[in-house]
Each structure stands twice: as C-alpha cells, then as structure tokens.
PDB file as gemmi writes it, atoms N, CA and C in Angstrom:
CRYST1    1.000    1.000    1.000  90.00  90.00  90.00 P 1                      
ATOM      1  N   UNK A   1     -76.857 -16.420 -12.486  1.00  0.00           N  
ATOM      2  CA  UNK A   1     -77.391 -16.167 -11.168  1.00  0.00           C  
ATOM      3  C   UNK A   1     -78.910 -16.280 -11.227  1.00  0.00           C  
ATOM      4  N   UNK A   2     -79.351 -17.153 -10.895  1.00  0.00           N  
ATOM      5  CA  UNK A   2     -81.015 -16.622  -9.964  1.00  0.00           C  
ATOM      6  C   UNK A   2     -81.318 -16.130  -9.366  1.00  0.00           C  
ATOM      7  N   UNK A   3     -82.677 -15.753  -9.309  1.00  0.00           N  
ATOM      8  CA  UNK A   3     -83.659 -15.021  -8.724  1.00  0.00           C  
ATOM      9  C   UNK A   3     -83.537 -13.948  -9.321  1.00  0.00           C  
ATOM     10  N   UNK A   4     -84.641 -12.736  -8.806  1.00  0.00           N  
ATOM     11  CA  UNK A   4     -84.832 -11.350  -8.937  1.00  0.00           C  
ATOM     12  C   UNK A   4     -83.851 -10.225  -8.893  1.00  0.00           C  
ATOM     13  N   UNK A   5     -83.947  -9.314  -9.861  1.00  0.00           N  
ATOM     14  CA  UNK A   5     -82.713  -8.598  -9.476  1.00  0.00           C  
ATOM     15  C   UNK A   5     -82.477  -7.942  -7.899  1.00  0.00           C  
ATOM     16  N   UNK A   6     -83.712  -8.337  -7.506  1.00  0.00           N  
ATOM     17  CA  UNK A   6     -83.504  -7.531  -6.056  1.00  0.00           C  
ATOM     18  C   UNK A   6     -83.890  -8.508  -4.801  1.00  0.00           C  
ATOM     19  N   UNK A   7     -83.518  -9.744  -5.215  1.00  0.00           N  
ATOM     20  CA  UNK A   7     -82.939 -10.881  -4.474  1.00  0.00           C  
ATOM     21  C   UNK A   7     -81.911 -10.696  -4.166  1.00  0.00           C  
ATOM     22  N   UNK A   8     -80.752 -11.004  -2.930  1.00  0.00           N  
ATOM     23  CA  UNK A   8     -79.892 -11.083  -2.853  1.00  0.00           C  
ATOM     24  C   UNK A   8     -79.477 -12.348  -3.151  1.00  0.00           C  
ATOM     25  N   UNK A   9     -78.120 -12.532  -3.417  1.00  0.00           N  
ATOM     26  CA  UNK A   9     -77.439 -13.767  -3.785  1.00  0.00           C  
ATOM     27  C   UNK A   9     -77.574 -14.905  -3.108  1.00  0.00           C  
ATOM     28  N   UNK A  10     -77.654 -14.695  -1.685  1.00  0.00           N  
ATOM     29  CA  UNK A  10     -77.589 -15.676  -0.966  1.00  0.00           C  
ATOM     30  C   UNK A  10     -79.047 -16.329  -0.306  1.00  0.00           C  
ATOM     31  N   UNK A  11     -79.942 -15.641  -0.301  1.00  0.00           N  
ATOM     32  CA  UNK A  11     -80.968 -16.272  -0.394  1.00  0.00           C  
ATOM     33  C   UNK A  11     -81.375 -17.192  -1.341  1.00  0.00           C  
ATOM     34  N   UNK A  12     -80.983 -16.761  -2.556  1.00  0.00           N  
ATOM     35  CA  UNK A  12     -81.067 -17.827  -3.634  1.00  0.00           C  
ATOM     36  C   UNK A  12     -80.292 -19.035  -3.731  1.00  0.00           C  
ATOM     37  N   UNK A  13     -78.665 -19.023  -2.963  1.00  0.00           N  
ATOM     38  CA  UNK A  13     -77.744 -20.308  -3.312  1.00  0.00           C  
ATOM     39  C   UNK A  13     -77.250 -20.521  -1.463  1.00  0.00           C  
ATOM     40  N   UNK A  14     -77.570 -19.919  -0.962  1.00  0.00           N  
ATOM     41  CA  UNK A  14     -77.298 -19.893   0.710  1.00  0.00           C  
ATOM     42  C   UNK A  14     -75.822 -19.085   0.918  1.00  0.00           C  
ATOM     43  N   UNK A  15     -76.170 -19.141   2.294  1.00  0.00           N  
ATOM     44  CA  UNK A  15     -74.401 -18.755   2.897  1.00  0.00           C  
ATOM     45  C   UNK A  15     -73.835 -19.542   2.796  1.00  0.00           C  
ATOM     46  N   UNK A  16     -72.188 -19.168   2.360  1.00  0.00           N  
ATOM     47  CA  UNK A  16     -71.085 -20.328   2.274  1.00  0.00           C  
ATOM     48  C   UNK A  16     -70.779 -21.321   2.815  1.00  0.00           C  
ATOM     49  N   UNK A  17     -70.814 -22.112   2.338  1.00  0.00           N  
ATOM     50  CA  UNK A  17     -70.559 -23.637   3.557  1.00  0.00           C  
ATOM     51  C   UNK A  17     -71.537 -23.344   4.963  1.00  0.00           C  
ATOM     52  N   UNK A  18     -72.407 -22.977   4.828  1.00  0.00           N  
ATOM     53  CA  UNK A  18     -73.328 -22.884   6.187  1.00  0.00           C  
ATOM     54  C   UNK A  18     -73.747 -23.935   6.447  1.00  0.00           C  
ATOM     55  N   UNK A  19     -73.853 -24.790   6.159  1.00  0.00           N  
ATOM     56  CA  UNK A  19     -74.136 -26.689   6.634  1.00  0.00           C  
ATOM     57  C   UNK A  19     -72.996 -27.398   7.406  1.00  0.00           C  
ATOM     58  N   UNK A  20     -72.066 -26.789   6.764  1.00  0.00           N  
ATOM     59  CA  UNK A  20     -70.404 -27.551   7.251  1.00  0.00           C  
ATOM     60  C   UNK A  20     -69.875 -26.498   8.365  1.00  0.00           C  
ATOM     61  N   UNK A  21     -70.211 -25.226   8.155  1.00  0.00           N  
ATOM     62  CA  UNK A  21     -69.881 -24.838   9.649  1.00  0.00           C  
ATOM     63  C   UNK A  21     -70.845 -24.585  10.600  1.00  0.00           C  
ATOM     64  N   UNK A  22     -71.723 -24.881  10.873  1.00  0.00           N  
ATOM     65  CA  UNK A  22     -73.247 -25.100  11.052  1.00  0.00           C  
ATOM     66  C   UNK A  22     -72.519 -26.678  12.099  1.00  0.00           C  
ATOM     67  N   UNK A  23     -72.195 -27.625  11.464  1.00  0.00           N  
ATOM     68  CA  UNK A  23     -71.614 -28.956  11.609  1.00  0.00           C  
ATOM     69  C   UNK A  23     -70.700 -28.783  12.790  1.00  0.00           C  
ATOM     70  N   UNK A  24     -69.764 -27.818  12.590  1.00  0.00           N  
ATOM     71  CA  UNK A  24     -68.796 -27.461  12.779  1.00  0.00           C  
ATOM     72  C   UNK A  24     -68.644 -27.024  14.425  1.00  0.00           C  
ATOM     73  N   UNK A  25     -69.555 -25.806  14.170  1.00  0.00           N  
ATOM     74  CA  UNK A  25     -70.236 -25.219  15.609  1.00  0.00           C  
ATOM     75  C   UNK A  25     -70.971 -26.293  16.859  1.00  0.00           C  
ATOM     76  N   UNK A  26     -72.052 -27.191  15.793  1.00  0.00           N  
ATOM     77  CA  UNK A  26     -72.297 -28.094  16.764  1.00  0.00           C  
ATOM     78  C   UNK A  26     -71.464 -29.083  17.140  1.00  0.00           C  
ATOM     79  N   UNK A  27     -70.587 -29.581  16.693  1.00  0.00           N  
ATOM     80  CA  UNK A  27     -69.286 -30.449  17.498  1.00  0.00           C  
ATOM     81  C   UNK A  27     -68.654 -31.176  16.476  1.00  0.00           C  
ATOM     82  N   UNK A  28     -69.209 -31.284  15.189  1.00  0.00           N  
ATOM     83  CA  UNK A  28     -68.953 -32.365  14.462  1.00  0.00           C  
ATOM     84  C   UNK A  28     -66.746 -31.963  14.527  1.00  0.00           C  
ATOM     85  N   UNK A  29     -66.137 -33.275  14.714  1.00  0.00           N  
ATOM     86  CA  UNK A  29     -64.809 -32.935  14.736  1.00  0.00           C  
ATOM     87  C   UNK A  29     -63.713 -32.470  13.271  1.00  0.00           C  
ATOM     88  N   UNK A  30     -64.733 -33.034  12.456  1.00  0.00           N  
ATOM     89  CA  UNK A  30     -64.258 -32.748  11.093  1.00  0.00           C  
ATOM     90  C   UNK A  30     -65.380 -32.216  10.342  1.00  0.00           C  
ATOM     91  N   UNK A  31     -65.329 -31.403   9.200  1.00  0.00           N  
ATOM     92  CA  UNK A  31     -66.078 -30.706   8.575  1.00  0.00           C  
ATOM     93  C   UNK A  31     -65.369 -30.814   6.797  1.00  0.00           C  
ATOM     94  N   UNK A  32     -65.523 -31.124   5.798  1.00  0.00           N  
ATOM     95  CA  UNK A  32     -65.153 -30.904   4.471  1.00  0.00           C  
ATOM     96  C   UNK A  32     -65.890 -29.801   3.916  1.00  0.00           C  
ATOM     97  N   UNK A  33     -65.569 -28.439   3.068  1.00  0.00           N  
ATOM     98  CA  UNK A  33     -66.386 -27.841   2.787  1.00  0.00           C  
ATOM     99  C   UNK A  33     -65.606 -27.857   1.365  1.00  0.00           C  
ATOM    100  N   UNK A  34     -66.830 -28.038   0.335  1.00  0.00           N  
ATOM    101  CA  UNK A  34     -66.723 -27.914  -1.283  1.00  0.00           C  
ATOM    102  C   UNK A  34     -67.579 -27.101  -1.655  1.00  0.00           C  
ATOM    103  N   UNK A  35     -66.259 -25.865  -2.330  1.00  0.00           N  
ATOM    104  CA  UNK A  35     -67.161 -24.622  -2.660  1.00  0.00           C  
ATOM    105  C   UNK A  35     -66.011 -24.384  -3.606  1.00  0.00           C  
ATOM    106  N   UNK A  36     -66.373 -23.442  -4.388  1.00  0.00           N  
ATOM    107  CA  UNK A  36     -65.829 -22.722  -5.297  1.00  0.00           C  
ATOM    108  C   UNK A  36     -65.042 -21.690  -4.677  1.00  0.00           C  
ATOM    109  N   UNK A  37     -63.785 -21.528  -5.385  1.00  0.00           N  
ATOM    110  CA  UNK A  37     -62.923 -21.140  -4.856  1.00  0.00           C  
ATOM    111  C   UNK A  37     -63.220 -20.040  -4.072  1.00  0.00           C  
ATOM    112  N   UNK A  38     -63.875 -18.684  -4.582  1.00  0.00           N  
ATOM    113  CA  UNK A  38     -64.317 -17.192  -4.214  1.00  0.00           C  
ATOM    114  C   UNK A  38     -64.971 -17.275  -2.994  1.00  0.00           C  
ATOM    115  N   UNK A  39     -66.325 -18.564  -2.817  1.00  0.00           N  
ATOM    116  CA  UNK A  39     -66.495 -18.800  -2.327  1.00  0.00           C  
ATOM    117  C   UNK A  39     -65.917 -19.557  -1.021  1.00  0.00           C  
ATOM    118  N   UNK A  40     -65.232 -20.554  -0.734  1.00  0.00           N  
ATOM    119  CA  UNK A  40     -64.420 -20.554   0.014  1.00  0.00           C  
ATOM    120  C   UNK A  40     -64.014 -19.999   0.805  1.00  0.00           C  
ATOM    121  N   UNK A  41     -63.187 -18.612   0.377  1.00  0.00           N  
ATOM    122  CA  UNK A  41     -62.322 -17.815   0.834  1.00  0.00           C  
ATOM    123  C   UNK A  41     -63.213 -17.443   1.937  1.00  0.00           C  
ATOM    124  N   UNK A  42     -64.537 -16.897   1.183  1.00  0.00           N  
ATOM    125  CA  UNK A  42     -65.666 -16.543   2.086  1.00  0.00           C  
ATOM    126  C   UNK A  42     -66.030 -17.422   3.738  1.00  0.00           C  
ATOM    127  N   UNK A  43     -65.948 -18.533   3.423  1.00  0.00           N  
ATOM    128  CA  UNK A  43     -66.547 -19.186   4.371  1.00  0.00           C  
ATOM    129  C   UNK A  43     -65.268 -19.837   4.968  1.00  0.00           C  
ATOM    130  N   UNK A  44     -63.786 -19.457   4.661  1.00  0.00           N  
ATOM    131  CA  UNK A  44     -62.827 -19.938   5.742  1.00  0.00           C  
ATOM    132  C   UNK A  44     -63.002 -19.130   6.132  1.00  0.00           C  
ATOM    133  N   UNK A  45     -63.040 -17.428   6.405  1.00  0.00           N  
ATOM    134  CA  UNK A  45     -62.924 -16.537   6.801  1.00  0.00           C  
ATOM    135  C   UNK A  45     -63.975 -16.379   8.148  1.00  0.00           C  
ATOM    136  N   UNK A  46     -65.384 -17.205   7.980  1.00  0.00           N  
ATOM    137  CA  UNK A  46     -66.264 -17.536   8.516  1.00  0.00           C  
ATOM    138  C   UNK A  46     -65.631 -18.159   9.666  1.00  0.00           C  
ATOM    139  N   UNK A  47     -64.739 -19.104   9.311  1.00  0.00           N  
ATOM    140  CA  UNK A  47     -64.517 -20.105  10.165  1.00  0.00           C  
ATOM    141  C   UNK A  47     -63.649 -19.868  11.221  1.00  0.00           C  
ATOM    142  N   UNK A  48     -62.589 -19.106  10.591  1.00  0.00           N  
ATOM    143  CA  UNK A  48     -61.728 -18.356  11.407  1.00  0.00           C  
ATOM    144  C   UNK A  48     -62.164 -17.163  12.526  1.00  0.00           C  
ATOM    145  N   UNK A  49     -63.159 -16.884  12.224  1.00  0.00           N  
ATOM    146  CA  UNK A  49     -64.024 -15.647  12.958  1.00  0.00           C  
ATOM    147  C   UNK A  49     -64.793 -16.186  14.348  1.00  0.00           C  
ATOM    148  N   UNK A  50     -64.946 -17.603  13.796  1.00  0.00           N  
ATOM    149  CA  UNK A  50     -65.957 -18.229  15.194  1.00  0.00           C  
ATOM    150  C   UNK A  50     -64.936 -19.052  15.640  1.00  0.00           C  
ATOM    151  N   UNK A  51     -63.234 -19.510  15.362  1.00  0.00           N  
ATOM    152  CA  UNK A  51     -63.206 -20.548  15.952  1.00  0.00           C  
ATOM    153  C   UNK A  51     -62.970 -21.720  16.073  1.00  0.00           C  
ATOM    154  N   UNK A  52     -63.495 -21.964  14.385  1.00  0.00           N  
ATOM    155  CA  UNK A  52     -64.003 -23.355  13.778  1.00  0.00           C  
ATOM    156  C   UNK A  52     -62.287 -23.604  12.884  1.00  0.00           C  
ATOM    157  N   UNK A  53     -61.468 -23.047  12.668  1.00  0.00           N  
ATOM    158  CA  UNK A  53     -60.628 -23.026  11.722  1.00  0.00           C  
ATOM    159  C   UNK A  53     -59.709 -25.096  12.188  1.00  0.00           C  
ATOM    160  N   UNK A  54     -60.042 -25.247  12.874  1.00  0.00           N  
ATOM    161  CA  UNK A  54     -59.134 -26.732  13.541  1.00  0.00           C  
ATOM    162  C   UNK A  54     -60.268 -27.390  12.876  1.00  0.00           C  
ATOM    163  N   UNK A  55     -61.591 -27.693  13.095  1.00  0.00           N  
ATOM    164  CA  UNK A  55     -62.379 -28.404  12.227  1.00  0.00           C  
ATOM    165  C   UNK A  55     -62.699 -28.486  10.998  1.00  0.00           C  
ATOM    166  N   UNK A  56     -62.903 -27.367  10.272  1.00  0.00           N  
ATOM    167  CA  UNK A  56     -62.853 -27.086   9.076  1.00  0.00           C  
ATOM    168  C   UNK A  56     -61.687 -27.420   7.629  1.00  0.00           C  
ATOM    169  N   UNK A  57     -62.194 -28.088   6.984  1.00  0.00           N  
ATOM    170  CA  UNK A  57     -61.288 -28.599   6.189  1.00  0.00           C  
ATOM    171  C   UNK A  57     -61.558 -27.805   4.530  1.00  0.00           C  
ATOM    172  N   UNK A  58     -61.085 -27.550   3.867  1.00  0.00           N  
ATOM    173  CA  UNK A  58     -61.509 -26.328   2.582  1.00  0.00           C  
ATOM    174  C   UNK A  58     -60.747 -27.465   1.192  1.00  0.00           C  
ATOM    175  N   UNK A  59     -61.979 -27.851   0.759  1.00  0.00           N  
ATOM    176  CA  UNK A  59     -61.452 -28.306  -0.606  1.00  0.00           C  
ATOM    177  C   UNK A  59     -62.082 -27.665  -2.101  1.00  0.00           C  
ATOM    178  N   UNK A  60     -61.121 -27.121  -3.119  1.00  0.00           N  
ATOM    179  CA  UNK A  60     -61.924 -26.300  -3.884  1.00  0.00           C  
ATOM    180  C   UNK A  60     -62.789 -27.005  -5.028  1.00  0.00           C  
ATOM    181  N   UNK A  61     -64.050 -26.430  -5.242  1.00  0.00           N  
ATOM    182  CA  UNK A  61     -65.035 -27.393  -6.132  1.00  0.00           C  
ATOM    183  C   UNK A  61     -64.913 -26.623  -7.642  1.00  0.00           C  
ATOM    184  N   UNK A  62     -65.953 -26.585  -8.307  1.00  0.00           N  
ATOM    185  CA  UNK A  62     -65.938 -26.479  -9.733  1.00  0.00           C  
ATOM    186  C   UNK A  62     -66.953 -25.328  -9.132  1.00  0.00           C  
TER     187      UNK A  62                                                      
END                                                                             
C-alpha cells in the first residue's frame, strides 16, 4: 500500500471503478470495469446503489 499511514486508501489508488461508473452515470451504454476481485464487489455494489447495474459490466483483474 502507499502513501502515509494516515492517508486513506483511496486517495492514494482512487474509488473503485470510478471512471467506469463515472462513464456509466454519464450515458456511456456499456461500461467494463477491471478490478480486483475485493474490489469489485465494492464498486458493483456502487453500481447497484445508483442504478447503473444494466450498464456495468464486472470483469475480475489480477
């Protein structure tokens, strides 16, 4: 992990798939998001919360 111990995580590597549902929100009709699995979970959950779950597509990365 980077940064400071009193960095939070996500300032350092961003919010989950925030580009692809970011994408998502603004209209794009399809979205691929490659994340690590833990991660993932995180940001379908995202997706499902706003909406986005029909655009959003979840493939797991390394």
């Amino acid at each position: 992990m980077t940064g400071s111990p009193r960095t939070p995580w996500f300032w350092t590597w961003g919010w989950p798939g925030v580009h692809g549902l970011l994408a998502a929100a603004a209209g794009a009709r399809r979205v691929y998001l490659v994340e690590p699995e833990p991660v993932l979970r995180i940001a379908m959950e995202i997706a499902q919360a706003n909406g986005l779950q029909d655009r959003v597509v979840a493939l797991q990365g390394e």
